[in-house]
Jmol script that loads the backbone (N, CA, C; Angstrom):
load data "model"
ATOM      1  N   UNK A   1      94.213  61.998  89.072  1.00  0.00           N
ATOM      2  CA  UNK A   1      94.529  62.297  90.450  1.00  0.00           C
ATOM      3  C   UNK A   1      93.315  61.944  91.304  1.00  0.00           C
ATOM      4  N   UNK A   2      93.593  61.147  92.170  1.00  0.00           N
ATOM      5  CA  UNK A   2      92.744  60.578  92.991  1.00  0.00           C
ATOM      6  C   UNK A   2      92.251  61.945  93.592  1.00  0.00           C
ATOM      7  N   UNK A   3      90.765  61.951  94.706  1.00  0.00           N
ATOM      8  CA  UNK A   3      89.871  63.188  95.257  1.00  0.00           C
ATOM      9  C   UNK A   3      91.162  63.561  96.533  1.00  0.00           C
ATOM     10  N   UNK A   4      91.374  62.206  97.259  1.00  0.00           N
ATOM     11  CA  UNK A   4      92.263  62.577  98.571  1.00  0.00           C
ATOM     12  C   UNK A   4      93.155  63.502  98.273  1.00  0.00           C
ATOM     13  N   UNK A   5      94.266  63.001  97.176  1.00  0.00           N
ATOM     14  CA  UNK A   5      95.563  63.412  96.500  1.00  0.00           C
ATOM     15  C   UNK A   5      95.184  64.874  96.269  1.00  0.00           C
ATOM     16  N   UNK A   6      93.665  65.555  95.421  1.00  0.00           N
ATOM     17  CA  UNK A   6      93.800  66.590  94.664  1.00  0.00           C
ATOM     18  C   UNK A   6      93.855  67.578  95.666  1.00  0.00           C
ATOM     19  N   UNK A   7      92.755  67.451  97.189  1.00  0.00           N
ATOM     20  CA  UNK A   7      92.244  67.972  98.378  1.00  0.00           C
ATOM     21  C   UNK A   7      94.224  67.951  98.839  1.00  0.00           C
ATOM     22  N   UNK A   8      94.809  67.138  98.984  1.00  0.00           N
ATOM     23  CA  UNK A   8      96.394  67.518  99.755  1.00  0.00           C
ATOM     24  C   UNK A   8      97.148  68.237  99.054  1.00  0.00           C
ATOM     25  N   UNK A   9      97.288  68.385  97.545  1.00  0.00           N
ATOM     26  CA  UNK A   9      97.655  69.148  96.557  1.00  0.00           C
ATOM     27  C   UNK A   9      97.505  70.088  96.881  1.00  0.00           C
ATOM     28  N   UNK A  10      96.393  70.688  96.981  1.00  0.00           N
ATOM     29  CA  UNK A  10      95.677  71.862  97.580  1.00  0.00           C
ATOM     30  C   UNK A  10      95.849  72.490  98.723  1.00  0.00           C
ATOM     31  N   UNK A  11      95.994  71.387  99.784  1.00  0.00           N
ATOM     32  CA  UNK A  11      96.763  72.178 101.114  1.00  0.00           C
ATOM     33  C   UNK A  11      98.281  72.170 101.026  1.00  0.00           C
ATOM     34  N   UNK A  12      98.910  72.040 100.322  1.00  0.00           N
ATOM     35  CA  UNK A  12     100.110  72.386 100.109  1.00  0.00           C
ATOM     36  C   UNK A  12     100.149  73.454  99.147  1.00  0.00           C
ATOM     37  N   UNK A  13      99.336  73.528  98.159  1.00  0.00           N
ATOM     38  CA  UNK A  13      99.743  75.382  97.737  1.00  0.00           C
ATOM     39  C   UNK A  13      99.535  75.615  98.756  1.00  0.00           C
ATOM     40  N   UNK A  14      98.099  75.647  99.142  1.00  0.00           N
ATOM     41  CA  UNK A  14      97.587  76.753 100.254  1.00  0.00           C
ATOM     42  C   UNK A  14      98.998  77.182 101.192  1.00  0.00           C
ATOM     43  N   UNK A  15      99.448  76.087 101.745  1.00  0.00           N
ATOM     44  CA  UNK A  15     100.552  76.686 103.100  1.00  0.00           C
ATOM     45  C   UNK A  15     101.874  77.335 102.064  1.00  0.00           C
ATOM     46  N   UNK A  16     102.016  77.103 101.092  1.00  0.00           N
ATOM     47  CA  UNK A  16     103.505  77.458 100.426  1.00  0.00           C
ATOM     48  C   UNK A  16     102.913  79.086  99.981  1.00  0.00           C
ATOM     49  N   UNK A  17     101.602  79.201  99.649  1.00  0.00           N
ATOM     50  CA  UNK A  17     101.026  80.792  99.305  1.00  0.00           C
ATOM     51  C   UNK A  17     101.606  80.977 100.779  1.00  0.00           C
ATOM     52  N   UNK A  18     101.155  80.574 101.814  1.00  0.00           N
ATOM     53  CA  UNK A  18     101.264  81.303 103.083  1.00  0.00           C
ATOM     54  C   UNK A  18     102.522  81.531 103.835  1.00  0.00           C
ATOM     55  N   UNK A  19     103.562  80.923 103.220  1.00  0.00           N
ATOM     56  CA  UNK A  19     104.881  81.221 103.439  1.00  0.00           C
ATOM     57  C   UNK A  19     105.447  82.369 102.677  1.00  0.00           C
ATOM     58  N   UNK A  20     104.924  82.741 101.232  1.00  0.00           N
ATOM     59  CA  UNK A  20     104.985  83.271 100.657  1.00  0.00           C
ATOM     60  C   UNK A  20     104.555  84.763 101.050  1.00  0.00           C
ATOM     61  N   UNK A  21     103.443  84.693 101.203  1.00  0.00           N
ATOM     62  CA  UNK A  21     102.603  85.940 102.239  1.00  0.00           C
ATOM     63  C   UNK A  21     103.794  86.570 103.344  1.00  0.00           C
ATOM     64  N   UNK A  22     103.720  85.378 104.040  1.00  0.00           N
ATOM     65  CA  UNK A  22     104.825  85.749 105.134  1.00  0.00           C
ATOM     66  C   UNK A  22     105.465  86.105 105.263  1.00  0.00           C
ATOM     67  N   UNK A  23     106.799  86.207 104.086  1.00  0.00           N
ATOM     68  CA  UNK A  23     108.001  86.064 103.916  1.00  0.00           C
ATOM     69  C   UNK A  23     107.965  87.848 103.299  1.00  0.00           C
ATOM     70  N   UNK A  24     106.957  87.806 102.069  1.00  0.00           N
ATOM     71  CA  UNK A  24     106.558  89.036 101.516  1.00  0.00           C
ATOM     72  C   UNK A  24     106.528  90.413 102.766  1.00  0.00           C
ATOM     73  N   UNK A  25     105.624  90.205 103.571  1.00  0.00           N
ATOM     74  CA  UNK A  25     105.357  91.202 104.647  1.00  0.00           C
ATOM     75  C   UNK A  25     106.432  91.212 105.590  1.00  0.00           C
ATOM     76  N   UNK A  26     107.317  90.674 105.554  1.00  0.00           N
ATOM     77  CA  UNK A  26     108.361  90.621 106.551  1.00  0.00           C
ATOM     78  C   UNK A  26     109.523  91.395 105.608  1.00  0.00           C
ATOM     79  N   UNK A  27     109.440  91.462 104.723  1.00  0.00           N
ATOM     80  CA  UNK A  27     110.503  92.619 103.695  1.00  0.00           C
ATOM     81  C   UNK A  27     110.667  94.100 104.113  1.00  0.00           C
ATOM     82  N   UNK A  28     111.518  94.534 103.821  1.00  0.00           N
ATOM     83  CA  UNK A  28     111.602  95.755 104.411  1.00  0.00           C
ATOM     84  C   UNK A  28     110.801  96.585 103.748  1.00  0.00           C
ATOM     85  N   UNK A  29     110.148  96.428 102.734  1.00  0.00           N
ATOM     86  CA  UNK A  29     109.047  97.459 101.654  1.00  0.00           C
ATOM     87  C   UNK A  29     108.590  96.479 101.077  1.00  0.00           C
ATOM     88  N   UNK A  30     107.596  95.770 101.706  1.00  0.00           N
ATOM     89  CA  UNK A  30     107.063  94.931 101.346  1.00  0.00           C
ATOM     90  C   UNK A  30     106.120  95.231 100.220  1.00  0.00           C
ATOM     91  N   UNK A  31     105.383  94.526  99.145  1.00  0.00           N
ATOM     92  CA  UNK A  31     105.025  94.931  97.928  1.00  0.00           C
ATOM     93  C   UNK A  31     103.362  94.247  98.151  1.00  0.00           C
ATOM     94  N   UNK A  32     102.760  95.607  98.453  1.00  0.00           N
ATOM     95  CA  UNK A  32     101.093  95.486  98.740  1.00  0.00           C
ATOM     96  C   UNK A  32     100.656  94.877  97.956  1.00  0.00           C
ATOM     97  N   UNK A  33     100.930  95.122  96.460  1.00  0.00           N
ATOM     98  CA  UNK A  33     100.187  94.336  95.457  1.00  0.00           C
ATOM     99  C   UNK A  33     100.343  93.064  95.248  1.00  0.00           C
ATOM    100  N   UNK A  34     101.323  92.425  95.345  1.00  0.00           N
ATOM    101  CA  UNK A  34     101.330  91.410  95.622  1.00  0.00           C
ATOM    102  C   UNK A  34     101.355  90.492  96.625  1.00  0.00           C
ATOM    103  N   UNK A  35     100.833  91.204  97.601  1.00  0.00           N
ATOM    104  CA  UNK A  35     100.542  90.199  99.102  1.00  0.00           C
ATOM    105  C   UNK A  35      98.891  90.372  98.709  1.00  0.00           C
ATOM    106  N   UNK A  36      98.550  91.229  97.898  1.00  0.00           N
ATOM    107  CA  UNK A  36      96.879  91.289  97.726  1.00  0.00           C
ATOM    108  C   UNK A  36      96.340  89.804  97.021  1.00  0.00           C
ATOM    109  N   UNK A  37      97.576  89.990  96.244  1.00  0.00           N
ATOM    110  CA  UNK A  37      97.076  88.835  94.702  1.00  0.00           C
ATOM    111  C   UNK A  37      97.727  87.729  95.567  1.00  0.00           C
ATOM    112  N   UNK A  38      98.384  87.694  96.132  1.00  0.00           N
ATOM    113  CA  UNK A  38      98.583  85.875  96.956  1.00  0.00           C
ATOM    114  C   UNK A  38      97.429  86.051  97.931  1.00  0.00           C
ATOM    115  N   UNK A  39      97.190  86.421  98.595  1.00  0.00           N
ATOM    116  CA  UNK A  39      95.831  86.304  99.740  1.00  0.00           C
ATOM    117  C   UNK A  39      94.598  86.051  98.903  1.00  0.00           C
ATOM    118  N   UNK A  40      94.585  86.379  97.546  1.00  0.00           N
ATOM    119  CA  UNK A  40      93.303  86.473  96.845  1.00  0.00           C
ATOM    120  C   UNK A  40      93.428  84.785  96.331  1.00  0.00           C
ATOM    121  N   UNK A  41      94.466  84.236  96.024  1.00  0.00           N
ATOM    122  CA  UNK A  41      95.031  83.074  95.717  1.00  0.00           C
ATOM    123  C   UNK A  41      94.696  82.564  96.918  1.00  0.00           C
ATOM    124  N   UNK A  42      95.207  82.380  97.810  1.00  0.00           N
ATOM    125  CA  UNK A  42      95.494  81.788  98.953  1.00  0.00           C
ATOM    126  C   UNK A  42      93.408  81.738  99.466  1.00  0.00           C
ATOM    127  N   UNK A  43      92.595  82.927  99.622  1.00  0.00           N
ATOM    128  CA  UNK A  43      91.886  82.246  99.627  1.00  0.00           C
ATOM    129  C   UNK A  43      90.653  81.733  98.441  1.00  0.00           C
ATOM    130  N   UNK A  44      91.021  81.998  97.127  1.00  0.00           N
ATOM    131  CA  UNK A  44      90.748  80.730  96.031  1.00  0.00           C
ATOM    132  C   UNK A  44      90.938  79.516  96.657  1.00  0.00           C
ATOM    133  N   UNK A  45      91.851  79.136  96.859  1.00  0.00           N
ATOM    134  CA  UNK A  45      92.634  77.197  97.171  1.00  0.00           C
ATOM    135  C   UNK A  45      91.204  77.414  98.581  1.00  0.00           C
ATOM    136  N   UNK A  46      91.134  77.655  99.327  1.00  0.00           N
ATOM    137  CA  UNK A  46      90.871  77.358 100.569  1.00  0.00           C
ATOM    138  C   UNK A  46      89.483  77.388 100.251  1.00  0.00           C
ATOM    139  N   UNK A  47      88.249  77.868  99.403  1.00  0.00           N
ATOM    140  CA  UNK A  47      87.076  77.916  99.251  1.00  0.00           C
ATOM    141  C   UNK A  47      87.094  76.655  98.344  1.00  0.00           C
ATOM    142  N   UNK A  48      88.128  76.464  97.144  1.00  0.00           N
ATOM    143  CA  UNK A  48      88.209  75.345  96.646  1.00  0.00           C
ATOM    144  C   UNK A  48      88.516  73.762  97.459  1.00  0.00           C
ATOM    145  N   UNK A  49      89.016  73.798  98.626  1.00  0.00           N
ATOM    146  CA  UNK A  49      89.419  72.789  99.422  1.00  0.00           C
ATOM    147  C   UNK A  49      88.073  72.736 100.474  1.00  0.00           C
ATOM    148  N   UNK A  50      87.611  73.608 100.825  1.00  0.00           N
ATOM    149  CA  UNK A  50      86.131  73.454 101.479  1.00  0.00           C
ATOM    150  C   UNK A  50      84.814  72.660 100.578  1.00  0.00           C
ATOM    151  N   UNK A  51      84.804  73.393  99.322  1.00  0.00           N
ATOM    152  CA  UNK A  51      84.202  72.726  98.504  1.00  0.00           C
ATOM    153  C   UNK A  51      84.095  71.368  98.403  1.00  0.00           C
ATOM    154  N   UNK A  52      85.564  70.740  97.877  1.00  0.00           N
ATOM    155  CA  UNK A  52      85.817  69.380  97.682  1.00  0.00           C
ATOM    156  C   UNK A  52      85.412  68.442  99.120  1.00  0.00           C
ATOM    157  N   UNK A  53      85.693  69.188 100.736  1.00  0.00           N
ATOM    158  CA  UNK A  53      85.563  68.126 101.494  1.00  0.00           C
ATOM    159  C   UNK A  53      84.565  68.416 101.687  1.00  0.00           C
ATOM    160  N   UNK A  54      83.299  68.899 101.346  1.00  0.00           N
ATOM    161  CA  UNK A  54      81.865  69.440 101.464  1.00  0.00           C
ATOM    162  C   UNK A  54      81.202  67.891 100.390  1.00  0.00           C
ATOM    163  N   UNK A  55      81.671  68.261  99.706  1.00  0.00           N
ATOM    164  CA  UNK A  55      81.290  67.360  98.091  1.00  0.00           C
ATOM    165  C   UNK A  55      81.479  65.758  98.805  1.00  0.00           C
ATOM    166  N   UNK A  56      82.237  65.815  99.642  1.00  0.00           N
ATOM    167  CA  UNK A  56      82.997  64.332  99.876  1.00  0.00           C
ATOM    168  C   UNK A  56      82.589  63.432 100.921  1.00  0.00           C
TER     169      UNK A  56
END
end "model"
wireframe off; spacefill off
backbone 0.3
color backbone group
């Protein structure tokens, strides 16, 4: 996988975690623990995508 490709890979989890997030908190009992562990995800990808265009 080319560097460009892996960096767009990456912003596409990132926004699909964030739909995910979204969608989660908009539930009528929404489930804390797991809006914790996608935000903790969500910002993994995003320190990882800073990294790479830092590196680049």
């Amino acid at each position: 996988m080319s560097y460009e490709a892996r960096i767009n890979s990456l912003k596409s989890r990132h926004a699909r975690l964030d739909a995910r997030i979204f969608d989660e908190d908009r539930r009528p009992s929404p489930d804390e623990v797991a809006i914790r562990r996608l935000k903790l995800e969500k910002l993994r990808l995003k320190e990882e995508i800073e990294r790479l265009v830092r590196l680049g």
